[in-house]
C-alpha positions in Angstrom: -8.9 -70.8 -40.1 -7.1 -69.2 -37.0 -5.7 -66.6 -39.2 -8.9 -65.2 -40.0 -10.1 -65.8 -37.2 -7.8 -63.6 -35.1 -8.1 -61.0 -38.1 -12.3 -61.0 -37.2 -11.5 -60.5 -33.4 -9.0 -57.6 -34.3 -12.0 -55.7 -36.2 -14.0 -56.5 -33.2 -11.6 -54.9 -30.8 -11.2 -52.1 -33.0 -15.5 -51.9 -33.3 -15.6 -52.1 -29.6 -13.0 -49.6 -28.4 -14.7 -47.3 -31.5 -17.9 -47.7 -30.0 -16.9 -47.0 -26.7 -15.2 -43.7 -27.3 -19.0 -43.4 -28.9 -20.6 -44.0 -25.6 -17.9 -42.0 -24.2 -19.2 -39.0 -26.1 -16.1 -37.3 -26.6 -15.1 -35.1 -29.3 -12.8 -37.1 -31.3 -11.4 -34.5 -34.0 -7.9 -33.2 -34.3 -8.5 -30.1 -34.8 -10.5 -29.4 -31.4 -9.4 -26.4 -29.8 -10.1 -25.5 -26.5 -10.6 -21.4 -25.4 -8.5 -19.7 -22.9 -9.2 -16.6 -20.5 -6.0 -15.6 -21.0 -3.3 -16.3 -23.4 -0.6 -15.9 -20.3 -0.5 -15.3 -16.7 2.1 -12.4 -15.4 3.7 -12.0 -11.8 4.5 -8.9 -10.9 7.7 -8.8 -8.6 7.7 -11.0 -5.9 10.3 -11.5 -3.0 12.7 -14.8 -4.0 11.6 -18.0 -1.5 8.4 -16.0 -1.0 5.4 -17.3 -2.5 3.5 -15.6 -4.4 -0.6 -14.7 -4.5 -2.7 -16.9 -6.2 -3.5 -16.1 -10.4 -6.1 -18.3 -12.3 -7.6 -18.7 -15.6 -10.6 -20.9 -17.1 -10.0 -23.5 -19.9 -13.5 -23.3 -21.7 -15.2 -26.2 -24.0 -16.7 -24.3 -26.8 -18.2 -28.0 -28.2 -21.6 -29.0 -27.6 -19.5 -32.4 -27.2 -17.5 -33.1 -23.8 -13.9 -32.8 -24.7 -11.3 -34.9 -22.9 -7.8 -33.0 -22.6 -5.3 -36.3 -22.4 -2.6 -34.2 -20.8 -2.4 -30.8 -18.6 1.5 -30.4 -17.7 4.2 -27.3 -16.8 6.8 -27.3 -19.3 9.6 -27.1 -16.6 8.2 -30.3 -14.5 8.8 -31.0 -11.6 11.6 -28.3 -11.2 9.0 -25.7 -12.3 9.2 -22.7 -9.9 5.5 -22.5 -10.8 2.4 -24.5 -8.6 -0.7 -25.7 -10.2 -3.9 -26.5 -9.3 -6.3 -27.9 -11.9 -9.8 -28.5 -11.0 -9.2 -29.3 -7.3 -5.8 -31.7 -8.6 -2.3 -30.3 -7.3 0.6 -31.5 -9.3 2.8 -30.2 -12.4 1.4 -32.9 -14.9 -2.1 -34.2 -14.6 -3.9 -36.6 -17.6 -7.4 -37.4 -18.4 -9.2 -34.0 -17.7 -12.9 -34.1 -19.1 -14.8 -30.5 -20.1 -18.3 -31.2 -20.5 -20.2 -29.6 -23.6 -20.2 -25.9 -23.4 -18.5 -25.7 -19.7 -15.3 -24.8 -18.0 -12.5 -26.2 -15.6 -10.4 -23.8 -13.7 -6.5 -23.5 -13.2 -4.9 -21.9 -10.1 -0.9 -21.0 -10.8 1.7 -20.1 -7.8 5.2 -19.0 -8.1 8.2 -19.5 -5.6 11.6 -18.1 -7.2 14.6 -19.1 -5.6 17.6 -16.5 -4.6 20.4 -15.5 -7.2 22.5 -13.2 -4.4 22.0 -10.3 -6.8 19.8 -6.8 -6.3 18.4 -7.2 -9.5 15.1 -8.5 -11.1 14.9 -11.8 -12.2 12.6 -13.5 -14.5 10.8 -16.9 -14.4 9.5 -18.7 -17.4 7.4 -22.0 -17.8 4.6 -22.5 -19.9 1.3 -25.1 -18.9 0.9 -27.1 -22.5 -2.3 -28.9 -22.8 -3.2 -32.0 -25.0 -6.3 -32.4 -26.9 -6.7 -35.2 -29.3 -3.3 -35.1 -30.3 -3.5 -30.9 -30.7 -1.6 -28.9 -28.4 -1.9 -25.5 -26.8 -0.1 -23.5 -24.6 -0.3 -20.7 -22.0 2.6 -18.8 -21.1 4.0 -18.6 -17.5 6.2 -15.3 -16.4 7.2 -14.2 -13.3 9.7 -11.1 -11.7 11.6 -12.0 -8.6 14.1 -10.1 -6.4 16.1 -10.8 -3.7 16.0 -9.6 -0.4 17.6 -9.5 3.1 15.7 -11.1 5.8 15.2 -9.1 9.0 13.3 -11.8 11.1 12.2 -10.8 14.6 15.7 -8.6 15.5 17.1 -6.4 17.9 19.3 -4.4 16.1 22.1 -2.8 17.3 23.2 0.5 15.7 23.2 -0.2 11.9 22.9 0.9 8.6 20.7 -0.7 5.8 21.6 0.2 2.4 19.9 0.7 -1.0 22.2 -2.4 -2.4 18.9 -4.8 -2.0 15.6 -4.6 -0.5 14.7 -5.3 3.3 12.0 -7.7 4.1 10.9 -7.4 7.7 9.2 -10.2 9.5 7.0 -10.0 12.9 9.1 -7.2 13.8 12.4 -5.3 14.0 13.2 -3.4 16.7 15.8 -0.5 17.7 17.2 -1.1 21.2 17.6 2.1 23.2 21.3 2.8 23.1 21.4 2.3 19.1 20.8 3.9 15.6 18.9 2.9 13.1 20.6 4.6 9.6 18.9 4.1 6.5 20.3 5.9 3.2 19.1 7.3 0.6 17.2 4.5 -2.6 16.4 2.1 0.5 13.2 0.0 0.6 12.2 -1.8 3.6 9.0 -4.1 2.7 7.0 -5.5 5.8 4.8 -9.1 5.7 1.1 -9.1 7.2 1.9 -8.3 11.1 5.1 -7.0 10.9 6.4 -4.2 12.2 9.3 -1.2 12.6 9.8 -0.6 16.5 12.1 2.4 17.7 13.3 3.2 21.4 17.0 4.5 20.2 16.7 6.7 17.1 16.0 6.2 13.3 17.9 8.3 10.9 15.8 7.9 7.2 17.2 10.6 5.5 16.2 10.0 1.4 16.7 12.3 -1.5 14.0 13.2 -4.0 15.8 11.7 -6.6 16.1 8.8 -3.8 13.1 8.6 -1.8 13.2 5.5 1.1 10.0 3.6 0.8 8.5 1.9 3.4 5.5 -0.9 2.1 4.1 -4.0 2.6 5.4 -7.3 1.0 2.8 -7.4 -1.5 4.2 -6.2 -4.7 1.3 -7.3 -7.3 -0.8 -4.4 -8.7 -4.2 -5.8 -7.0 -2.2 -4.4 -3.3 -0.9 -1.5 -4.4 -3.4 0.7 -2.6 -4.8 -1.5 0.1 -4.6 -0.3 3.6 -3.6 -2.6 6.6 -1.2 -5.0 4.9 1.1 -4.4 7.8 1.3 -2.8 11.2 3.4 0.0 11.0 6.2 2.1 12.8 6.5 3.3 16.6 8.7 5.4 18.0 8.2 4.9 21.5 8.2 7.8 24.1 12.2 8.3 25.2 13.0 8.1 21.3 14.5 11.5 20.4 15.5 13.5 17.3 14.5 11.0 14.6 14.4 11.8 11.2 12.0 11.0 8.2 13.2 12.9 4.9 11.7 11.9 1.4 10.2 9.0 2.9 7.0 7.1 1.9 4.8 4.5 4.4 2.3 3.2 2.2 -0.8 0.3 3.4 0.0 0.0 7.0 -2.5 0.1 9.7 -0.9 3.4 11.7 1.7 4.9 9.2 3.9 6.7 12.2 3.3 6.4 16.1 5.0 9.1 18.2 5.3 8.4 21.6 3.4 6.1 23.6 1.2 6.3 26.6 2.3 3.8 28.6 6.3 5.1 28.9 7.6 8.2 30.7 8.7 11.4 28.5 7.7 12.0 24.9 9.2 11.0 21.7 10.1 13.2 18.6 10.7 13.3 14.9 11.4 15.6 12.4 9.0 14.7 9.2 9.5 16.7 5.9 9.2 15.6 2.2 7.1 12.7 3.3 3.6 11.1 2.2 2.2 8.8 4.6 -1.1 7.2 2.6 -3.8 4.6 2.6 -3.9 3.2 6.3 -6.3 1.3 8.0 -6.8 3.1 11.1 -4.5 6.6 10.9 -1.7 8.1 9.0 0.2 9.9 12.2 -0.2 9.5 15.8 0.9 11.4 18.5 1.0 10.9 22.3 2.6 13.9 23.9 5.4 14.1 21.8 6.8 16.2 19.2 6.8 16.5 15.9 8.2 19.3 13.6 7.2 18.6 10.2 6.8 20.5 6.4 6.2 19.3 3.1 4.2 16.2 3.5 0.7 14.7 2.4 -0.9 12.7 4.8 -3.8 10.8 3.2 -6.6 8.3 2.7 -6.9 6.6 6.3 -9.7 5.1 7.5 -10.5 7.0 11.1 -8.0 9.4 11.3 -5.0 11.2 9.0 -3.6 12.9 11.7 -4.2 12.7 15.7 -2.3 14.9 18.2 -3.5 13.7 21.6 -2.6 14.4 25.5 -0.5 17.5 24.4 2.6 18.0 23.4 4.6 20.5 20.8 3.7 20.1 16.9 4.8 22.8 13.9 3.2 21.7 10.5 3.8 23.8 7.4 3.3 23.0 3.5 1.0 20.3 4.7 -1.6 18.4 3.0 -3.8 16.3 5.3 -6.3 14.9 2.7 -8.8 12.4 4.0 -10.8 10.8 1.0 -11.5 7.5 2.3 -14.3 5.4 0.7 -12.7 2.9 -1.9 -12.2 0.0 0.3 -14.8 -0.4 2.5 -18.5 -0.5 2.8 -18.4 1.4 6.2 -18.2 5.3 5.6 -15.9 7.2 7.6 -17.4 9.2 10.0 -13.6 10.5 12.0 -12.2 13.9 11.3 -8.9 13.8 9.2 -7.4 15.8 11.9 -7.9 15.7 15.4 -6.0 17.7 18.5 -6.4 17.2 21.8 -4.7 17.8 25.5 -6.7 14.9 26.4 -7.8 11.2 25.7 -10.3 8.4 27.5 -9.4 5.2 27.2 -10.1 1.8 28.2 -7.7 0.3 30.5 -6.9 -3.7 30.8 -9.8 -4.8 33.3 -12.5 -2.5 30.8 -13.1 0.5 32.9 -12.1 3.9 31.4 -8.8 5.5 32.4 -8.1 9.6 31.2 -4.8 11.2 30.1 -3.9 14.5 29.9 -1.1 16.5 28.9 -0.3 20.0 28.1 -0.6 20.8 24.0 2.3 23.3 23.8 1.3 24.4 20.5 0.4 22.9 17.5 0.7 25.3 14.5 -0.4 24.8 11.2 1.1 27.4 8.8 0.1 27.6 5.0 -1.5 23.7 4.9 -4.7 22.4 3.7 -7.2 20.1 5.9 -9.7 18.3 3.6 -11.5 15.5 2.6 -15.1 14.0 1.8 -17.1 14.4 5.1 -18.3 17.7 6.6 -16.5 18.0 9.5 -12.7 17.4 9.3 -11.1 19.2 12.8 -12.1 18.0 16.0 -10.7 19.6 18.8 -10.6 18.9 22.6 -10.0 20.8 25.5 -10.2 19.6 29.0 -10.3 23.1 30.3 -8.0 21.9 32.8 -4.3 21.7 30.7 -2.7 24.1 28.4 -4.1 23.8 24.7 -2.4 26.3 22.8 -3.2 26.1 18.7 -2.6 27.9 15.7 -4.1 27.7 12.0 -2.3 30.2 10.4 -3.2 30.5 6.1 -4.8 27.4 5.9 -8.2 25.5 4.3 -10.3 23.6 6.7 -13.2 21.6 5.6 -16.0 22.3 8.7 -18.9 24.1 8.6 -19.7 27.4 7.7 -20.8 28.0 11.4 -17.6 26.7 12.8 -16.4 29.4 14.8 -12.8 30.7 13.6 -13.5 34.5 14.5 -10.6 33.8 17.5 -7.2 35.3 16.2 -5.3 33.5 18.9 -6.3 30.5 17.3 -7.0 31.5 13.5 -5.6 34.0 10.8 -6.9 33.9 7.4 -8.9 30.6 7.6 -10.6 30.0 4.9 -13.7 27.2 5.0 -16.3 25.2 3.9 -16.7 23.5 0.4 -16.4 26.7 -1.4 -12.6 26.7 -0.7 -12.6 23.3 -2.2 -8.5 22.9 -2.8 -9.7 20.6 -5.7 -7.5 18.2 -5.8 -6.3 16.7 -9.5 -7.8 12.7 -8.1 -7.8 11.9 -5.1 -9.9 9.4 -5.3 -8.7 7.3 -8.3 -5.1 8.3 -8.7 -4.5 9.3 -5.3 -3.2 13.0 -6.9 -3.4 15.8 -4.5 -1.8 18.1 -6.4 -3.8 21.5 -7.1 -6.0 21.9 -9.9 -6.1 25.1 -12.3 -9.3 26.6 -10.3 -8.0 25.4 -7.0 -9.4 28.0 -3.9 -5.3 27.0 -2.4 -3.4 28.7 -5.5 -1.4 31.8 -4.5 -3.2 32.5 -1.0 -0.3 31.3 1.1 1.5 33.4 3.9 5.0 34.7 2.5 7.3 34.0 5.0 6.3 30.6 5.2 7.3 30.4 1.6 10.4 31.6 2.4 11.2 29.4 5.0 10.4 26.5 2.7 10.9 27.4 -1.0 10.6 24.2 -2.2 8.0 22.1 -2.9 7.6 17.7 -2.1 8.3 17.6 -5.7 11.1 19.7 -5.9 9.5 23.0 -7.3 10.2 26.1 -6.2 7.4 28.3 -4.1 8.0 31.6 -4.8 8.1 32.1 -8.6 4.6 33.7 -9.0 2.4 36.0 -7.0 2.5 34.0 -3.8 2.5 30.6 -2.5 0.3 27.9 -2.7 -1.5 26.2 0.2 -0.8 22.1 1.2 2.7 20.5 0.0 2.3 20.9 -3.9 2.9 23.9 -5.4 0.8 24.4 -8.5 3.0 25.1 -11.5 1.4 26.8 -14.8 2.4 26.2 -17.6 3.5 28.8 -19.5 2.0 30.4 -22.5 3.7 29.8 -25.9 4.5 32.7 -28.0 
């Protein structure tokens, strides 16, 4: 009699826990399968000990039943090098996750990778496996690491950095007044949020074409690749002299290259040639009595200024692109020339009330170069009346009015302006290309012996193999008819 008595109270148990997952309302078949986003979630490379930026997906019930998943876990467990975050739940293994009918949970995924000593690319697997009524799915984790060297806050002493592994700069580094800052040829320097390059000896960047030295922010995933203002910038400070920028590129800062200062005695300078200086948040070059001598580059997308001379000095530009198409990042529409000159500037001083600065603008010569962009007016110039302010545009495009005054030889020969010299650009507002077009108004207009001086182009093509040269740092390069 116990016998069957224990064999009823089984089949009750069995009734009951049956009936429960009943009331539970869960979808009880093996072959439930649950719907992804994404069938795998991709880092681009990342610094090693560095976290990463945050990727999700969504995990979708396609049932009109709720589904319960019995299991969410990273392959790798605990020693994953990957985070998770499921539904508000941190951990690498979490159970008991319900999907109601026809709704969604999300998944947040991190990556740390952890130092090999080697300057080469590593890769990260794992994979987040999921368990669903005894089926099981899978979504596959990869991630690209490299390793770095830490400059944390430093005063360096005359040094060279090398192209053997990237450089990532924190808060600041900073070039004392008696030393050198080398950097060869295939370097990369990469700066975090705030940081910083700060020079009062001298900086030597000399790249190659084949070798350009990059200067970026720390954010290598495609989503940053083009946003300004992920890091501060670089300053040479007023006593810095005869620093050197050759096939460089300073990419998402908030002021790509400061020359000089106001506050210090003297003026720095720099000789800039090759170079693109692109997408930053408040200007691409800056000048404070200083000089500059400068050819081949493209200055580009910033969000006040692309270039600004100011309180005089001594500045020769030729082959120059100044391009100022701002307007993909924010709401606000520029309303700042992409060029701006002047022997004087009003500023605020520390207690609020304004404080002026003049200088005495040497010259500032613009030979063969294109100034351009998508507002109306893109020169402003300003004259105190009171100190020197010596300028020349000589063979250029300037986008200003057709009322603009540029009948003055002493300042203007063969200026052409307005939008119908349009350099028409390949993309500058998608691509970033500022390479000429086939119709472009800057093909072949370009003063000779400036094409001389520099026959060659920022990508290495030679100037003077057609009728004349091209305006602006690209040389537009036909391709030739087939027989």
């Amino acid at each position: 009699m116990v016998k069957y008595l224990l064999q009823i109270l089984a089949v009750v148990v069995v009734f009951f826990t049956l009936s429960s997952c009943e009331d539970d309302g869960y979808m009880s078949s093996s072959d439930a399968q649950l719907l992804f986003s994404t069938d795998s979630i991709t880092f681009d490379t990342i610094f090693t000990t560095v976290g990463s930026t945050t990727q999700y997906f969504t995990v979708r019930n396609p049932y009109d039943e709720s589904v319960l998943i019995s299991r969410i876990r990273l392959a790798g467990g605990d020693i994953s090098n990957f985070r998770l975050n499921i539904n508000g739940e941190i951990g690498s293994e979490v159970y008991e996750i319900e999907v109601p009918a026809r709704d969604s949970i999300f998944i947040f995924v991190e990556v740390t990778i952890d130092p090999n000593g080697q300057n080469l690319p590593m890769v990260v697997q794992d994979s987040i496996e999921f368990t669903t009524n005894a089926n099981i799915q899978d979504i596959k984790l990869l991630a690209y690491g490299q390793d770095f060297k830490l400059i944390k806050g430093e005063r360096l002493e005359t040094t060279t950095w090398t192209a053997e592994k990237p450089y990532l700069v924190y808060d600041y580094a900073y070039v004392d007044s008696t030393s050198v800052l080398t950097i060869e040829a295939g370097t990369k320097i990469f700066f975090h949020k705030g940081a910083g390059l700060y020079v009062k000896g001298r900086i030597e960047a000399n790249g190659t074409f084949q070798e350009p030295i990059t200067f970026l922010p720390d954010r290598l995933e495609d989503a940053y690749e083009n946003i300004p203002d992920q890091w501060t910038g670089i300053v040479l400070f007023s006593g810095s002299h005869d620093n050197v920028f050759n096939f460089t590129t300073i990419k998402n800062a908030n002021i790509g290259l400061q020359v000089g200062n106001i506050e210090n005695e003297g003026y720095a300078s720099t000789i800039l040639q090759n170079s693109r200086i692109e997408n930053m948040g408040w200007g691409g070059l800056l000048a404070f009595k200083s000089k500059i001598y400068g050819y081949n580059n493209l200055i580009a997308n910033c969000g006040l200024y692309g270039v600004a001379l100011l309180v005089g000095g001594e500045y020769e530009f030729y082959h120059s692109t100044i391009a100022n198409y701002w307007g993909n990042y924010s709401s606000k529409a520029r309303t700042t020339p992409s060029l701006v000159i002047s022997n004087v500037l009003v500023a605020p001083d520390a207690n609020g009330a304004s404080v002026s600065y003049s200088g005495d603008l040497v010259k500032a010569t613009f030979g063969n170069s294109i100034i351009y962009g998508n507002i109306s007016k893109e020169l402003e110039l300003g004259d105190n009346n009171e100190n020197t302010f010596n300028y020349m545009f000589d063979h250029c495009i300037i986008q200003v009015s057709d009322t603009f005054d540029t009948s003055n030889k002493n300042h203007y020969l063969n200026v052409l302006k307005g939008s119908d010299y349009d350099p028409l650009f390949i993309d500058p507002y998608e691509e970033f290309n500022y390479a000429l077009d086939s119709l472009s108004a800057a093909k072949d207009i370009g003063k000779l012996d400036f094409g001389k001086q520099f026959p060659i182009d920022i990508l290495n093509n030679g100037r003077n193999d057609d009728y004349a040269p091209d305006l602006g740092a690209f040389e537009r390069i036909e391709e030739k008819d087939e027989d």
